[in-house]
ChimeraX commands (.cxc) that place a marker at each C-alpha (Angstrom):
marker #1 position 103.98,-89.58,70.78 radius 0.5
marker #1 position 101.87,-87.12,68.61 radius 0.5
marker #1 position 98.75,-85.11,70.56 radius 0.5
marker #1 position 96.15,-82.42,68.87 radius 0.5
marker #1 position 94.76,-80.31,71.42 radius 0.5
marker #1 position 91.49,-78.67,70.52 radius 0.5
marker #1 position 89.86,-75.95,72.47 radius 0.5
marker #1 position 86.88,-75.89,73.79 radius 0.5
marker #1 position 84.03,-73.86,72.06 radius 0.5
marker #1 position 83.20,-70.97,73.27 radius 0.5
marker #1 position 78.94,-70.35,73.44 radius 0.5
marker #1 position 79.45,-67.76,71.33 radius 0.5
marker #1 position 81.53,-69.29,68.61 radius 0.5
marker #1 position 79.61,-70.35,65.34 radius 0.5
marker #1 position 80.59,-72.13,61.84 radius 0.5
marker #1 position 79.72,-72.79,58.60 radius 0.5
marker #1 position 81.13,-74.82,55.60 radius 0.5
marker #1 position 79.95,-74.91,52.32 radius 0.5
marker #1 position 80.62,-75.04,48.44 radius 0.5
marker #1 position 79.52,-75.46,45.06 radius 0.5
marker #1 position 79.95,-78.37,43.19 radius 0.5
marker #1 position 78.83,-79.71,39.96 radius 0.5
marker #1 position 77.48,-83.18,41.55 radius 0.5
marker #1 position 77.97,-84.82,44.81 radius 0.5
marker #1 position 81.60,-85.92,45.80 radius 0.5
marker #1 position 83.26,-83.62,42.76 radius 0.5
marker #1 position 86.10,-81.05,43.13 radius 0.5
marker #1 position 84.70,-77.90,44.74 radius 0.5
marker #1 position 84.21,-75.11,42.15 radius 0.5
marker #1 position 84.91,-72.49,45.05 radius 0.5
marker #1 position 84.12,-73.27,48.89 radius 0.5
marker #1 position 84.27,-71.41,51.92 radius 0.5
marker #1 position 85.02,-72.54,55.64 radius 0.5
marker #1 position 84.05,-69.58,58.50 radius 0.5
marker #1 position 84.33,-69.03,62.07 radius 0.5
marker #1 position 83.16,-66.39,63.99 radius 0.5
marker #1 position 82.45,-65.15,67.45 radius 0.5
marker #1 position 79.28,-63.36,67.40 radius 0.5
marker #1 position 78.09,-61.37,70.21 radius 0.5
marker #1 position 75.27,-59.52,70.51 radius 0.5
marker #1 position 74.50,-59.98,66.74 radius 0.5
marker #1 position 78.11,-58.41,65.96 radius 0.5
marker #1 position 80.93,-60.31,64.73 radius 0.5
marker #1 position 84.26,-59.93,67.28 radius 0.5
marker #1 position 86.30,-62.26,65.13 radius 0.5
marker #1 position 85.17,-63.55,61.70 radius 0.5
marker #1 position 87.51,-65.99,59.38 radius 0.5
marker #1 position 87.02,-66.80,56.16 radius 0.5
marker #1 position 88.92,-69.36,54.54 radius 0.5
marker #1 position 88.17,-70.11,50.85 radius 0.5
marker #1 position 88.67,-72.79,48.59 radius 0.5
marker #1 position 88.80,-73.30,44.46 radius 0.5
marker #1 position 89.83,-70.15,44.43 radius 0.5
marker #1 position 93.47,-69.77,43.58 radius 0.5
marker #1 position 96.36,-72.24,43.71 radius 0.5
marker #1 position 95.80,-72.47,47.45 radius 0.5
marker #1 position 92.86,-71.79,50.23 radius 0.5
marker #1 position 93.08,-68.15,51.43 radius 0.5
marker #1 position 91.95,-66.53,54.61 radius 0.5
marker #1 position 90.25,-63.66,53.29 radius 0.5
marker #1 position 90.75,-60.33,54.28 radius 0.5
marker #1 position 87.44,-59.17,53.34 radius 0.5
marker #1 position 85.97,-60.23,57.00 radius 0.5
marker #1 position 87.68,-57.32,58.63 radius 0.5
marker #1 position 85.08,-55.05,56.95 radius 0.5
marker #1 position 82.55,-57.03,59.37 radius 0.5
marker #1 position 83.94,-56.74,62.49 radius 0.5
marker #1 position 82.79,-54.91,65.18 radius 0.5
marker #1 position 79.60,-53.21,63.01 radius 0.5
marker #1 position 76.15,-53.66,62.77 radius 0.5
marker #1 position 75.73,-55.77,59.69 radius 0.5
marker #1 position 73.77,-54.57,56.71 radius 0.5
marker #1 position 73.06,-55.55,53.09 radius 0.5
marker #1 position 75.31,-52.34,52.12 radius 0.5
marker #1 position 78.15,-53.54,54.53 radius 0.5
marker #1 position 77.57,-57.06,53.35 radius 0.5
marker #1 position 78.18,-55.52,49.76 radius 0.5
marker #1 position 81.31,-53.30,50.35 radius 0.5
marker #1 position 83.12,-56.94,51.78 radius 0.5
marker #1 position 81.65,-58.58,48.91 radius 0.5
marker #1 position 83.24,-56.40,46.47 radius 0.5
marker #1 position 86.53,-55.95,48.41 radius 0.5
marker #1 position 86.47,-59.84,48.94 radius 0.5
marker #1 position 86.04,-59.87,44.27 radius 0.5
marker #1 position 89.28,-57.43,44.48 radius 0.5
marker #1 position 91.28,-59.72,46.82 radius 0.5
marker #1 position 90.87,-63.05,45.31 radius 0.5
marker #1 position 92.01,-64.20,41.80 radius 0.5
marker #1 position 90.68,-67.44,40.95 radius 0.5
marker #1 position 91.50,-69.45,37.69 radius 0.5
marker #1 position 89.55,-70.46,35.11 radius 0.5
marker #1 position 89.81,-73.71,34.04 radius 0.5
marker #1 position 87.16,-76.42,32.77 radius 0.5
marker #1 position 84.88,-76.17,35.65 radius 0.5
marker #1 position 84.36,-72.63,35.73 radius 0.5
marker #1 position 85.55,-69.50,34.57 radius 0.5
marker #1 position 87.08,-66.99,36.70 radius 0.5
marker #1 position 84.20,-64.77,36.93 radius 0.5
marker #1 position 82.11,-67.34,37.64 radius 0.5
marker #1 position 84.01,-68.46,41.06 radius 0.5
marker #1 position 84.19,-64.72,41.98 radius 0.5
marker #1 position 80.74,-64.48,41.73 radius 0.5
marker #1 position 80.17,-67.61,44.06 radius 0.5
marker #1 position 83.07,-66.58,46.08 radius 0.5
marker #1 position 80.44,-63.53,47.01 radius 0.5
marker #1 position 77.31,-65.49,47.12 radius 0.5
marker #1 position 79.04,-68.17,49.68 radius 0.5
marker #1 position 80.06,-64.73,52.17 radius 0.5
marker #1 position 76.39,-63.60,52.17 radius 0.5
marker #1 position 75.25,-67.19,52.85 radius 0.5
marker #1 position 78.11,-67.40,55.45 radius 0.5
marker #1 position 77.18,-64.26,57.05 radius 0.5
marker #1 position 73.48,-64.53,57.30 radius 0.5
marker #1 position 73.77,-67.65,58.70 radius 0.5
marker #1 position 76.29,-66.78,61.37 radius 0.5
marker #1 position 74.00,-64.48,62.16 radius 0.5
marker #1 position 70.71,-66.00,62.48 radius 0.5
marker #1 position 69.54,-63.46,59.61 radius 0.5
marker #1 position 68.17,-64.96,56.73 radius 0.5
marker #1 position 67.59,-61.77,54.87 radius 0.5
marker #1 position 70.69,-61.21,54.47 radius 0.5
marker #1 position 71.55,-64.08,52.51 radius 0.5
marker #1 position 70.65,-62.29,48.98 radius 0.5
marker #1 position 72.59,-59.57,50.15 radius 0.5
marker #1 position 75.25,-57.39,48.06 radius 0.5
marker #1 position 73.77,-59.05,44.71 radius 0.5
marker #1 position 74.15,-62.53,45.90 radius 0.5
marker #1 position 71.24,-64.85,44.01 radius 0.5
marker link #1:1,2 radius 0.2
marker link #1:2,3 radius 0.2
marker link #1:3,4 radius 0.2
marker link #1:4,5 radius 0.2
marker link #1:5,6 radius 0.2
marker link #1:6,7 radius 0.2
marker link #1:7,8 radius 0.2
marker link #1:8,9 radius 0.2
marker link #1:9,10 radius 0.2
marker link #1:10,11 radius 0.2
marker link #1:11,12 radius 0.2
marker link #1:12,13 radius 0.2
marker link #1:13,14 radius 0.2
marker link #1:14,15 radius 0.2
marker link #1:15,16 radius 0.2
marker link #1:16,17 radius 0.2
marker link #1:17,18 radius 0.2
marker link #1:18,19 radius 0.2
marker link #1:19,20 radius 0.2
marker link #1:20,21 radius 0.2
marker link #1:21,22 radius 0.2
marker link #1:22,23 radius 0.2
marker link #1:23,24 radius 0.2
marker link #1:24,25 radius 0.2
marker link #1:25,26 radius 0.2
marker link #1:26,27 radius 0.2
marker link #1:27,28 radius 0.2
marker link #1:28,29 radius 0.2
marker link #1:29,30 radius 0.2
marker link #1:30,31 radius 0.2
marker link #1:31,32 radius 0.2
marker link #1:32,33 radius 0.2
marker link #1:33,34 radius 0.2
marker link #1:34,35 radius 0.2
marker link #1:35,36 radius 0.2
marker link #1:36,37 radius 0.2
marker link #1:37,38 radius 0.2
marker link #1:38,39 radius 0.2
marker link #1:39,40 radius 0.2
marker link #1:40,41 radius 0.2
marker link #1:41,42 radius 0.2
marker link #1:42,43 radius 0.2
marker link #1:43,44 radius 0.2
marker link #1:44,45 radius 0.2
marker link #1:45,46 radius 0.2
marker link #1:46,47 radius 0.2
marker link #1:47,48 radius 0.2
marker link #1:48,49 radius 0.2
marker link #1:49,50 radius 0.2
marker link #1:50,51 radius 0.2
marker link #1:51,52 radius 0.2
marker link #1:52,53 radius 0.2
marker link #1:53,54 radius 0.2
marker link #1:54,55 radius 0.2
marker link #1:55,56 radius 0.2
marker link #1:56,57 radius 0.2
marker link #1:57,58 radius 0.2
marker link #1:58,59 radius 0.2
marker link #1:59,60 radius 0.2
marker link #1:60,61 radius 0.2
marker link #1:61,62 radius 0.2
marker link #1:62,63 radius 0.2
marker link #1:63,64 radius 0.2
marker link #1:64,65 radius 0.2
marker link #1:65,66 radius 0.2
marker link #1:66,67 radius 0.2
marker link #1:67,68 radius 0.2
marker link #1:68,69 radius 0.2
marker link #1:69,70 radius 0.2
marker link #1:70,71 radius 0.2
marker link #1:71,72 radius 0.2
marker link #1:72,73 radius 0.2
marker link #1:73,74 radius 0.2
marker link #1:74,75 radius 0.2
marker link #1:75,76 radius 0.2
marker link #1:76,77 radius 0.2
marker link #1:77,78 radius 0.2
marker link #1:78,79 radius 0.2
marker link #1:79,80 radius 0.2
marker link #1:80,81 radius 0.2
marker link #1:81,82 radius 0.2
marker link #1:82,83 radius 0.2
marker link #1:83,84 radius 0.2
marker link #1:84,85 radius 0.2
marker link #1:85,86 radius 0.2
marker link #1:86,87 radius 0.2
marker link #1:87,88 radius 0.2
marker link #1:88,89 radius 0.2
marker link #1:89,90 radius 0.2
marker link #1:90,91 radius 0.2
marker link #1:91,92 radius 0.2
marker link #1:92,93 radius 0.2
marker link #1:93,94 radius 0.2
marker link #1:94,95 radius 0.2
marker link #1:95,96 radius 0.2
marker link #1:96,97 radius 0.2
marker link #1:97,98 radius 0.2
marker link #1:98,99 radius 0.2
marker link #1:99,100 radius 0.2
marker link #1:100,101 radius 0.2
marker link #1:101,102 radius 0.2
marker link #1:102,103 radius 0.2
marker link #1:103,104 radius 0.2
marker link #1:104,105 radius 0.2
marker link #1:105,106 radius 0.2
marker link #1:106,107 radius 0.2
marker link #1:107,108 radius 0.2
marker link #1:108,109 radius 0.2
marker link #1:109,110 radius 0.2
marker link #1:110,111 radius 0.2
marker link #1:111,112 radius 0.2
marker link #1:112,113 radius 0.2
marker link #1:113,114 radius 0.2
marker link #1:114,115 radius 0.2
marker link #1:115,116 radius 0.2
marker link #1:116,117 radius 0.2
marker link #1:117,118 radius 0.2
marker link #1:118,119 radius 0.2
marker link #1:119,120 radius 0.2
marker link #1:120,121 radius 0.2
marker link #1:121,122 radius 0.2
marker link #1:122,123 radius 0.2
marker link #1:123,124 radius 0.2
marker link #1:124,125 radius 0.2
marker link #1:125,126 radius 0.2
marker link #1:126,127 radius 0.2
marker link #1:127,128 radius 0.2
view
């Protein structure tokens, strides 16, 4: 016999999936998958895992920058650009590897200000 448990959510847990594709049902040029526990508009555990990226998902380390902190456009911008030092995605005939580090950054600030409830954040640290 095989079982999954799965915990129950906490109020204060939140998610949030997304990525960039060319059309509907392709290969994901670079997608993210976050949890966080947000409390009191402050993130006490953020997890970012992304995808496309590399030659496997990573759990970025670039969330750490958010913990615990009042979140700002600057802050949002210093994980952004240690999240573009961390990962090292491939080019290949989708994208090149610019490209995915560049939407590797806009998926955080959408990740973040939605998390949040903060939609001005979502431009944040250059993201378009």
């Amino acid at each position: 016999m095989i079982g999954v448990e799965i915990p129950v959510m906490r109020k204060t847990s939140a998610h949030f999936f997304n990525e960039f594709t060319r059309r509907h049902g392709d290969y994901a040029i670079v997608g993210l998958a976050a949890q966080a526990e947000v409390e009191k508009g402050v993130f006490t555990d953020f997890r970012l895992g992304f995808f496309a990226v590399g030659d496997r998902p990573i759990l970025a380390r670039a969330a750490g920058i958010l913990l615990s902190r009042a979140v700002t456009p600057s802050l949002i911008s210093e994980a952004s650009d240690a999240l573009g030092v961390e990962i090292e995605p491939q080019e290949d005939q989708q994208a090149s590897a610019a490209m995915r580090r560049h939407l590797a950054k806009v998926l955080l600030a959408r990740a973040v200000a939605a998390l949040l409830g903060r939609p001005e954040l979502r431009h944040a640290g250059g993201a378009v």
